[in-house]
GUSEPA-71807 format. One record per residue (C-alpha): residue in three letters; residue number from 0; x negated, y, z. Coordinates in steps of 0.02 Angstrom, whole numbers, always signed. Example, Ala and Ser with C-alpha at 12.3 -4.5 7.8 and 13.67 -1.06 7.14 Angstrom:
! residues 2
ALA/0/-615/-225/+390
SER/1/-684/-53/+357
END
This chain:
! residues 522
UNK/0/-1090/-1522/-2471
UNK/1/-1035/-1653/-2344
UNK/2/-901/-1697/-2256
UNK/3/-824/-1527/-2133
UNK/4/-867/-1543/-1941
UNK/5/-816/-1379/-1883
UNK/6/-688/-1260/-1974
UNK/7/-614/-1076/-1917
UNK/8/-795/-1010/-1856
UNK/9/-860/-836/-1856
UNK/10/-977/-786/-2020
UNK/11/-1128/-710/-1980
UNK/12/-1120/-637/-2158
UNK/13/-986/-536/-2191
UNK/14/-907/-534/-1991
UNK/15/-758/-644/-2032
UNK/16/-700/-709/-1863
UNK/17/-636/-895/-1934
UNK/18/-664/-890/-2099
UNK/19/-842/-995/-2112
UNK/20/-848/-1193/-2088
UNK/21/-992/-1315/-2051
UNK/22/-1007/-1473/-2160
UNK/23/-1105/-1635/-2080
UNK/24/-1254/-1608/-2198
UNK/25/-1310/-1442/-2092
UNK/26/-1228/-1307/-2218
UNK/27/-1119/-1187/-2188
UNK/28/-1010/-1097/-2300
UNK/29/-888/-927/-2286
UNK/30/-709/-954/-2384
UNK/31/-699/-755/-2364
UNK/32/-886/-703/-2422
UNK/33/-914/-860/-2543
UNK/34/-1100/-851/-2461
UNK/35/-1189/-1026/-2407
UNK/36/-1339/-1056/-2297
UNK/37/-1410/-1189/-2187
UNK/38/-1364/-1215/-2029
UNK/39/-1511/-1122/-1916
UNK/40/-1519/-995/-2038
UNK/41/-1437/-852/-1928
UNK/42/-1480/-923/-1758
UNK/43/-1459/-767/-1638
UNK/44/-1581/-838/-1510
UNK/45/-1726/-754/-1598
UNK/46/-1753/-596/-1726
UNK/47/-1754/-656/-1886
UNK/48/-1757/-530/-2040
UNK/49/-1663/-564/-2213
UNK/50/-1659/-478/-2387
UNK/51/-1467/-503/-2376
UNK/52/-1344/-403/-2311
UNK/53/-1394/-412/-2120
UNK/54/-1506/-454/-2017
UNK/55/-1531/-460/-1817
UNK/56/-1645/-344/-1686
UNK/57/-1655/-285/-1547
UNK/58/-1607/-89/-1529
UNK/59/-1555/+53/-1400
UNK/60/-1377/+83/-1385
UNK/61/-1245/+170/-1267
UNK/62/-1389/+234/-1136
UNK/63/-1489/+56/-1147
UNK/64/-1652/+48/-1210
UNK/65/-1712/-101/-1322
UNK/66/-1831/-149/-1199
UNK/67/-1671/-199/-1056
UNK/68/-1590/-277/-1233
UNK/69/-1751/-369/-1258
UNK/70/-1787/-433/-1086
UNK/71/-1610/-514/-1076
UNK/72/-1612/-586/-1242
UNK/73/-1466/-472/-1323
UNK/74/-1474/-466/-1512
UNK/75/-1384/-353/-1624
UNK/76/-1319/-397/-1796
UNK/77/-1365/-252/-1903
UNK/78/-1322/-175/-2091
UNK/79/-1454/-197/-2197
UNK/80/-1396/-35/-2300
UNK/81/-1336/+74/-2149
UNK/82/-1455/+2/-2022
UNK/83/-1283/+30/-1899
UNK/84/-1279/-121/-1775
UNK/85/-1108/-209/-1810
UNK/86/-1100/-340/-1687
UNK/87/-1193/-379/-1514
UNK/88/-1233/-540/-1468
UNK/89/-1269/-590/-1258
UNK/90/-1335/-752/-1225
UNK/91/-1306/-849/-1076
UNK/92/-1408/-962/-1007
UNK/93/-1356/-1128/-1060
UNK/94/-1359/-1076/-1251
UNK/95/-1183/-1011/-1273
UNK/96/-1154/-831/-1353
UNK/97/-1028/-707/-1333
UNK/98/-1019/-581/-1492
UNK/99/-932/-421/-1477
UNK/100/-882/-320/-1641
UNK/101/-938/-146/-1634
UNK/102/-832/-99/-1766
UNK/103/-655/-156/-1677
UNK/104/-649/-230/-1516
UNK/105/-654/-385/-1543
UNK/106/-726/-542/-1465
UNK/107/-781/-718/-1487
UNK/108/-901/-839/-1437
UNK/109/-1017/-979/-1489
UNK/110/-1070/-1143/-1399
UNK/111/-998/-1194/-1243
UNK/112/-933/-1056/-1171
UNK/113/-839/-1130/-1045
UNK/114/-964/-1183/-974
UNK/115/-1071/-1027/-912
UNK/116/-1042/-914/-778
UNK/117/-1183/-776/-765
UNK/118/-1247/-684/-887
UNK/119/-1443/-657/-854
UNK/120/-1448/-774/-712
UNK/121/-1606/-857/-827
UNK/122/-1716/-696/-805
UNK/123/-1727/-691/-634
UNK/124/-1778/-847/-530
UNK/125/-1674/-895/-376
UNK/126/-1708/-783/-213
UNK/127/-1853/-681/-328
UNK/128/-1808/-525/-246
UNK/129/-1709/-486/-93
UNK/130/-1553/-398/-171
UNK/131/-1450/-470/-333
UNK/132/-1298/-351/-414
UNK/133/-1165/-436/-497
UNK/134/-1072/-345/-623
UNK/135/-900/-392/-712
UNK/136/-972/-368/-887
UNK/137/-1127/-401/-988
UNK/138/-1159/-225/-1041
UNK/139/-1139/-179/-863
UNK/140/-1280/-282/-804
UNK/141/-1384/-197/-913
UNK/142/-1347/-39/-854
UNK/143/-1376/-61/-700
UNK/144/-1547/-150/-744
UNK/145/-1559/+6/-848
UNK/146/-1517/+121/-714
UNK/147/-1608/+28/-550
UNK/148/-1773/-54/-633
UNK/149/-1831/-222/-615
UNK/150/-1688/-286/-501
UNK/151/-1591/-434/-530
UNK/152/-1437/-385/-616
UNK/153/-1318/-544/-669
UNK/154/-1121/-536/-758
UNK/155/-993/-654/-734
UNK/156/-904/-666/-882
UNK/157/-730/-590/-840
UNK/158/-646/-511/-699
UNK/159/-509/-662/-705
UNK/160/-669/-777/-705
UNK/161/-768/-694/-565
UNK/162/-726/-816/-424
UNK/163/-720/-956/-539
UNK/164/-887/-898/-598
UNK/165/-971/-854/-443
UNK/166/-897/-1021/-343
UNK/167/-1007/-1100/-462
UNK/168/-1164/-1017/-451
UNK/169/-1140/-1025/-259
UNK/170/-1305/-1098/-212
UNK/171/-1414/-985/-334
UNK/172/-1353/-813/-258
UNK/173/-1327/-860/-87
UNK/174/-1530/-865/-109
UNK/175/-1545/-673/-120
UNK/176/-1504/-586/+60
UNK/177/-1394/-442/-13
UNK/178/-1250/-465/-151
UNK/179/-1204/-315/-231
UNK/180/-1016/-304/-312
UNK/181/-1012/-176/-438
UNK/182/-859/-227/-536
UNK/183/-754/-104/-628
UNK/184/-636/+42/-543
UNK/185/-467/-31/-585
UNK/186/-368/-147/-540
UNK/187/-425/-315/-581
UNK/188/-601/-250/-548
UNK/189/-563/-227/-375
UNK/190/-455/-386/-366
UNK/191/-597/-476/-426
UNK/192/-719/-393/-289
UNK/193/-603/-448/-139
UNK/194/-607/-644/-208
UNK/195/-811/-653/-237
UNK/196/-820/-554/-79
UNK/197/-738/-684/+27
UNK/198/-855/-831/-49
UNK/199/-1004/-731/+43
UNK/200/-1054/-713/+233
UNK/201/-976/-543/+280
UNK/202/-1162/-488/+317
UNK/203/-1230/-490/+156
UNK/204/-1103/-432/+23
UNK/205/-1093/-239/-14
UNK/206/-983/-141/-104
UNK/207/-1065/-18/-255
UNK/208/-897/+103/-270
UNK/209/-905/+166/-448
UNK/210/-767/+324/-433
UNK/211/-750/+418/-526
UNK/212/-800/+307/-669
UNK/213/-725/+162/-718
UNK/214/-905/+53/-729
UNK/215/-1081/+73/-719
UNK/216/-1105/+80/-927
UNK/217/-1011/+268/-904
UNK/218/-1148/+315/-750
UNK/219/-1261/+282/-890
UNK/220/-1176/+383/-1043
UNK/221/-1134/+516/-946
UNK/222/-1313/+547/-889
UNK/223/-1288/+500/-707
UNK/224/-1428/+384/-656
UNK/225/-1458/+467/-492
UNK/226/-1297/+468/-443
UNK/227/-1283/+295/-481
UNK/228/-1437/+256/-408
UNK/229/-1379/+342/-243
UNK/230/-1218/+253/-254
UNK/231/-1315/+114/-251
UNK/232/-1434/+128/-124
UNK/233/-1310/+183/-12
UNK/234/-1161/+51/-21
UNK/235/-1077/-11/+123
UNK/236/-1061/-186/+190
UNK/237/-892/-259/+103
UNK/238/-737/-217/+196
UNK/239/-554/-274/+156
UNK/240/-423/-127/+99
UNK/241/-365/-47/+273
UNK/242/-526/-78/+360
UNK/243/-663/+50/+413
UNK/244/-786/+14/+525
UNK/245/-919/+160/+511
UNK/246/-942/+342/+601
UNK/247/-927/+412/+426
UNK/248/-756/+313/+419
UNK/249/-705/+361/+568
UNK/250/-743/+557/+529
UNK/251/-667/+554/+378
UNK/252/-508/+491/+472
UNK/253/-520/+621/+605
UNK/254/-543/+767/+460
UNK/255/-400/+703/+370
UNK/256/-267/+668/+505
UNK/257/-128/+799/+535
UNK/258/-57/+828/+703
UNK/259/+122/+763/+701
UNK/260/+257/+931/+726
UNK/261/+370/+885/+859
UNK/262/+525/+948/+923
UNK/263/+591/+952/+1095
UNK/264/+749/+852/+1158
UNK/265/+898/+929/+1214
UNK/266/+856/+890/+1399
UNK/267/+652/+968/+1467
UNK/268/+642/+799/+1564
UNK/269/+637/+670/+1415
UNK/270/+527/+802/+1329
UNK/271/+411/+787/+1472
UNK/272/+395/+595/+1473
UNK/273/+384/+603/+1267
UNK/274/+307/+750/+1213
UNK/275/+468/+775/+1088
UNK/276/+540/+720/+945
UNK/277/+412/+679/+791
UNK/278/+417/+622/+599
UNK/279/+408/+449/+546
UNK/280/+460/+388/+728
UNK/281/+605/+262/+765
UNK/282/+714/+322/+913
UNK/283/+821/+171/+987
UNK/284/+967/+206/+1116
UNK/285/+1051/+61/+1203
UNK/286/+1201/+71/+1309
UNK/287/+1310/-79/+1358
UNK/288/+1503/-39/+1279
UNK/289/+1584/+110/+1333
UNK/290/+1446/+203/+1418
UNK/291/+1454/+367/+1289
UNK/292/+1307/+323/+1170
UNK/293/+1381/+429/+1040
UNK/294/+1416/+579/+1158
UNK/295/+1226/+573/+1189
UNK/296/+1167/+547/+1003
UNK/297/+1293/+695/+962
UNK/298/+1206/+816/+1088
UNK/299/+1035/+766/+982
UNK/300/+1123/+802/+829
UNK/301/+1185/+968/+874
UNK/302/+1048/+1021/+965
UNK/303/+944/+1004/+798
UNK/304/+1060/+1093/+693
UNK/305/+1026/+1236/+814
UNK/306/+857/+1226/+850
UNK/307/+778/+1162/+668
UNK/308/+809/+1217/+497
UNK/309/+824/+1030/+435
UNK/310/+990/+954/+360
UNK/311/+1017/+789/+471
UNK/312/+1100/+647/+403
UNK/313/+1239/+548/+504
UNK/314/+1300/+382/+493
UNK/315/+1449/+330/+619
UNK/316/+1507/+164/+581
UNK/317/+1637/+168/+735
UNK/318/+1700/+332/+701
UNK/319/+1796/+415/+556
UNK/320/+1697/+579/+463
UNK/321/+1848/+701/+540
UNK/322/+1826/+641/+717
UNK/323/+1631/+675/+686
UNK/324/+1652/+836/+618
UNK/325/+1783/+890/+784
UNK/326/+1640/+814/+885
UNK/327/+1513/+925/+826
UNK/328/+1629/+1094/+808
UNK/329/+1698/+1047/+985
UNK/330/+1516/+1060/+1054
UNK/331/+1490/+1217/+945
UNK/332/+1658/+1272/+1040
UNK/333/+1635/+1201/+1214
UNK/334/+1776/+1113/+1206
UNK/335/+1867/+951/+1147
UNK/336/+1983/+997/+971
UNK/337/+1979/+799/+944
UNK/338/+2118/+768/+1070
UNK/339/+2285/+782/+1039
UNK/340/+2369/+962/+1093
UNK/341/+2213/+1038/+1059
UNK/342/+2256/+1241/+990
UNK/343/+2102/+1259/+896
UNK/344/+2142/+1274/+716
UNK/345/+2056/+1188/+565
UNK/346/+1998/+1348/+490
UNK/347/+1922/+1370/+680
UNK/348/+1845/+1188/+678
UNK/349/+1759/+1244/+517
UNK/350/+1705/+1405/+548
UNK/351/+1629/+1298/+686
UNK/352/+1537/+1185/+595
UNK/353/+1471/+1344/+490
UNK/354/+1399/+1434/+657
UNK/355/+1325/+1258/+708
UNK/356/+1232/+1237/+526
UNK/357/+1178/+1430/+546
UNK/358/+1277/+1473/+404
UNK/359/+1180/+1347/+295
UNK/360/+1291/+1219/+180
UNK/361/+1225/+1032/+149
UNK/362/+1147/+1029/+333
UNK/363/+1251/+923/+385
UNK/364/+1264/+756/+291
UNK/365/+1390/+630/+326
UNK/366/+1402/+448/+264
UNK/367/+1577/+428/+254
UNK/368/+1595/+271/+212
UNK/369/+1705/+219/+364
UNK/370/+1658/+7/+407
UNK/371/+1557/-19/+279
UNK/372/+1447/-162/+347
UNK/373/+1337/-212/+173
UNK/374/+1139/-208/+237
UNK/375/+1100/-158/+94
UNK/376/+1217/-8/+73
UNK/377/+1174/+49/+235
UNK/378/+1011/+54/+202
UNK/379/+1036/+155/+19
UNK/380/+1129/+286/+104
UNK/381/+980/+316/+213
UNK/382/+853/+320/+74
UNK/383/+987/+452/-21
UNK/384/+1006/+550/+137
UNK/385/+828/+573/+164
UNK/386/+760/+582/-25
UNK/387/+923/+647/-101
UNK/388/+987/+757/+23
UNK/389/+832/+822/+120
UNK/390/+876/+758/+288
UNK/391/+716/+748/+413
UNK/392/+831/+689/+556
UNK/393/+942/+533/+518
UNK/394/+1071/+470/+648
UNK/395/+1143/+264/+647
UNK/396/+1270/+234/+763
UNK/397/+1261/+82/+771
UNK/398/+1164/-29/+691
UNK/399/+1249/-185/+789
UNK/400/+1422/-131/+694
UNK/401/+1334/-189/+544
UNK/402/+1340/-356/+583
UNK/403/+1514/-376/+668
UNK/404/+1611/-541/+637
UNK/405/+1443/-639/+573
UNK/406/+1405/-786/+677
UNK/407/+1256/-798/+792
UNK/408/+1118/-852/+657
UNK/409/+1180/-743/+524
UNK/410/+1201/-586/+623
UNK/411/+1033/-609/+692
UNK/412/+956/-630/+525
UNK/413/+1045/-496/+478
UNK/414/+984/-371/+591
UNK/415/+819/-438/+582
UNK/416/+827/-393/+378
UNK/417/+888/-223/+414
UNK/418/+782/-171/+564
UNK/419/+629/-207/+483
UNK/420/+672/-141/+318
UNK/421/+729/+53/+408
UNK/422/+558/+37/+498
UNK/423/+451/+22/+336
UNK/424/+581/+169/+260
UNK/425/+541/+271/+420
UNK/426/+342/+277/+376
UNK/427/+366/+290/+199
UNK/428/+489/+414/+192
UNK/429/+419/+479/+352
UNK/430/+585/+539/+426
UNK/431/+649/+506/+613
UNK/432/+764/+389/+623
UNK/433/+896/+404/+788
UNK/434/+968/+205/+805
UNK/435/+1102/+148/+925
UNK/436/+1122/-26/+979
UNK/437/+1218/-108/+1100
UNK/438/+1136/-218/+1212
UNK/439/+1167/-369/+1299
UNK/440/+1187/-412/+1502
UNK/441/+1005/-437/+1525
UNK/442/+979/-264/+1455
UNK/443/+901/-310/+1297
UNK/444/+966/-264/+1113
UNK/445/+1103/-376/+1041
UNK/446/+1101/-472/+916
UNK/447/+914/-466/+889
UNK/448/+745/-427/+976
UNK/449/+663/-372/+845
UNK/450/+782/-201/+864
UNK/451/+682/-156/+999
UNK/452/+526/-221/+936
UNK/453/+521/-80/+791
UNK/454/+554/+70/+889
UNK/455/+454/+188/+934
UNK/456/+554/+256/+1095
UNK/457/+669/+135/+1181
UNK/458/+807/+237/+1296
UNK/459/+922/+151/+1409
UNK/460/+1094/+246/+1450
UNK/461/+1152/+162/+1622
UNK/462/+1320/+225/+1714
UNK/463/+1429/+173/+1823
UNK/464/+1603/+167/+1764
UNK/465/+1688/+90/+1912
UNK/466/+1599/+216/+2041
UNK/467/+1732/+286/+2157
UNK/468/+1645/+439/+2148
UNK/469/+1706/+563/+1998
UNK/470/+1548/+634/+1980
UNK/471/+1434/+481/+1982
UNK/472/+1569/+390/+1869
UNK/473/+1518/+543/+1738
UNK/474/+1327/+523/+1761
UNK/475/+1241/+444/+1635
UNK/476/+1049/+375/+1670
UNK/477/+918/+403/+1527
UNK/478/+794/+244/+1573
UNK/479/+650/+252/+1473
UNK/480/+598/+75/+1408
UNK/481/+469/+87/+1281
UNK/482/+357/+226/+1251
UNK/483/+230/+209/+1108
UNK/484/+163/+398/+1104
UNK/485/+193/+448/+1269
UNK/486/+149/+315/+1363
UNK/487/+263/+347/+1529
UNK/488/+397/+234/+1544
UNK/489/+528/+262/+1696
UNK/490/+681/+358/+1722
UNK/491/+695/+504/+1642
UNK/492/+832/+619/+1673
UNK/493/+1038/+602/+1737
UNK/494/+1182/+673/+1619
UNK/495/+1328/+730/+1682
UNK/496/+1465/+740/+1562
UNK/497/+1612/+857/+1611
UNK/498/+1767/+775/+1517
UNK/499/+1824/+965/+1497
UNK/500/+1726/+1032/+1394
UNK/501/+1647/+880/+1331
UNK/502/+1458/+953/+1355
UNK/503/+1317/+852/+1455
UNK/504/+1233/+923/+1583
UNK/505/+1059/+880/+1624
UNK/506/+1059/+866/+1832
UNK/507/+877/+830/+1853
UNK/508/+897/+873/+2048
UNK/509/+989/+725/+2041
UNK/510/+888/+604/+1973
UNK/511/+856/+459/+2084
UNK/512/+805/+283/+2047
UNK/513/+893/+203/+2150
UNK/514/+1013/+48/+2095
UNK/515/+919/+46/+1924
UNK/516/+893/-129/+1843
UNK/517/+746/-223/+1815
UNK/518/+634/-159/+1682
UNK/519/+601/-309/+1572
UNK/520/+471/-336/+1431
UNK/521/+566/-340/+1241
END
């Protein structure tokens, strides 16, 4: 023998994956096997029959007939003794093999490798038919060749390699009017399908959907050619996850969607304008300081304790837990036991509490973590009190406390963060979320826009503290902003709190709209 030119290769003999070497004189010779033969000898290109231990042909294996193995070239190394294929051989076009153990998955290749991209592109001749399917593996292709007939059926050689692949063949199956993606149902399959997709005009790419089989080889096994074949035939035009543009779509939407339960308000007026209080809605009340936010968001809370069966969850960053708890049994009691003098007992305040719940413990959930101002904790006690805790109704009051003592640019990044991060907790979780925020002179949230921008219901509470009148000095205004599911927009309803008993009164006789401020876009 010569001098080596190649060393580590695969042994067509006895399957060793590295063990055979190539010497300059054209021999070749296995350090595992001890066999030698000249180079040529075991050339897969072409069926050549030995009186050693193997030999290669053509045969029918997992649903594919020999004929689809012969027509794109695939050889099969097989055991003389057993007559079992043991290895699988696909050609590509420009003379490189990939070999695939049967025995273990294994694989390897010969030739250049790196330099093909579709498998069976060399059977069928640029634009020679009006449709081409390209599949993310070689034994796909032939299945669906198997499966369809004489239709152009091409691989590219990986899913990681499919826009690589495909980028490169450009020209060649932009020649065909229809591209057919049938790449496996899994992840990188469908990863792969969204990058070849985009290389394509939208018109002409379609999308073969394989559920609920992982790839066209298991249509085949399983015995389901006519469903394949009717998967086929009736793909869809390529769309991007999230997008559906047919009546089918749009049915299937309609079938599936569930009416969202809502609740009413405390006051019929605000019901009117929003047809309640649903699930997976943001709720935003603004107030400028001092107007009795909380007084309004602890009507809301109490009138769900008594009208739902659902725990609520209550965050009050400018209040301690007791003086939420009085608030709550005072409105139970119809009167004020926060105040000092006041002759109702603590075992009265809880009993209370107990008639407000129905008689039901862990309904009402308080975070009593008095000034905490950590986004991030804030934002775990919401996700406990909703996953942990069962709460369907969660109340922040406020969200601007949060931020308190930050300068301008951090406390407006910082409300940014935590806005948009309850908004995406709202729809996953899907929860309603009851936010407080103060707002600014020009009537818009403080601190940040974007606030307002995630809500789903914007209120305004407007009042008139200096009003030399008692009664208009006690009159809150619920302004309606922003309505996404109602629409209407406009004043809603007048308040009237009675500093008695501590219990608002809707006074829709009195409702006017005069004196109320611009309404401004957010």
């Amino acid at each position: 023998m010569g001098k080596t030119i190649k060393i580590h290769q695969p042994c067509p003999k006895c399957g060793s994956s590295d063990a055979a070497s190539l010497y300059d004189d054209g021999w070749w010779h296995c350090f595992s096997c001890k066999k030698t033969w000249k180079d040529g000898e075991m050339d897969t290109s072409k069926r050549k029959e030995h009186t050693g231990e193997v030999y290669f042909d053509t045969v029918s294996w997992r649903g594919i007939s020999q004929k689809t193995f012969t027509k794109y070239g695939v050889l099969f190394k097989i055991d003389a003794e057993t007559k079992e294929p043991i290895e699988v051989g696909f050609k590509y076009p420009g003379g490189a093999t990939k070999v695939r153990s049967l025995k273990e998955k294994k694989f390897w290749s010969t030739g250049a490798m790196a330099k093909e991209h579709l498998f069976g592109k060399d059977k069928f001749p640029a634009g020679c038919a009006k449709a081409i399917t390209i599949t993310e593996g070689e034994l796909d292709a032939l299945s669906v060749y198997e499966m369809l007939g004489d239709y152009p059926v091409v691989s590219v050689r990986s899913a990681s390699s499919a826009r690589q692949d495909c980028t490169a063949e450009l020209e060649y199956l932009n020649s065909f009017e229809k591209i057919y993606l049938c790449f496996d149902n899994d992840g990188p399959g469908q990863k792969a399908t969204r990058q070849v997709a985009e290389l394509f005009d939208f018109n002409k790419v379609y999308h073969v959907k394989l559920a609920p089989y992982k790839d066209a080889n298991e249509f085949l096994v399983a015995g389901k050619v006519k469903e394949f074949r009717r998967v086929w035939f009736n793909a869809r035009r390529f769309l991007p996850d999230g997008i559906v543009s047919s009546f089918n779509d749009f049915k299937e939407i309609l079938d599936k969607a569930v009416e969202k339960e809502s609740v009413p308000w405390p006051w019929a007026s605000l019901t009117e304008i929003t047809y309640g209080i649903r699930k997976g809605e943001i709720n935003l009340f603004t107030a400028l300081e001092g107007i009795g936010k909380t007084e309004v968001i602890r009507a809301v809370e109490y009138h769900l304790l008594k009208t739902t069966d659902s725990p609520i969850g209550i965050i009050h960053l400018e209040e301690t837990p007791d003086r939420t708890l009085k608030g709550l049994a005072g409105l139970e009691l119809k009167q004020p036991v926060h105040i000092p003098g006041s002759s109702v007992s603590k075992e009265d305040i809880v009993n209370a509490l107990v008639e407000a719940a129905d008689g039901k413990d862990n309904r009402i959930n308080i975070y009593s973590h008095y000034g905490s101002s950590d986004p991030d904790d804030i934002i775990s006690a919401v996700r406990f009190l909703v996953a942990g805790c069962g709460c369907r109704y969660v109340f922040l009051d406020h969200i601007t406390m949060i931020v308190t003592g930050l300068g301008d640019a951090d406390e407006r990044k910082t409300l940014d963060y935590i806005s948009t991060k309850l908004a995406m907790l709202v729809k996953e979780l899907n929860f309603t979320l009851f936010l407080v925020s103060h707002e600014n002179d020009t009537g818009q949230t403080r601190g940040s826009r974007n606030i307002s921008k995630i809500a789903d219901l914007h209120v305004r509470l407007i009042r008139d503290k200096l009003a030399e009148d008692e009664y208009k000095r006690n009159t809150t205004k619920l302004v309606v902003y922003k309505n996404r599911f109602g629409a209407t927009t406009g004043l809603a309803t007048e308040l009237h709190f009675d500093p008695t008993t501590f219990l608002l009164e809707e006074v829709r006789q009195e409702v006017t709209e005069e004196g109320l401020p611009e309404i401004k876009e957010d």
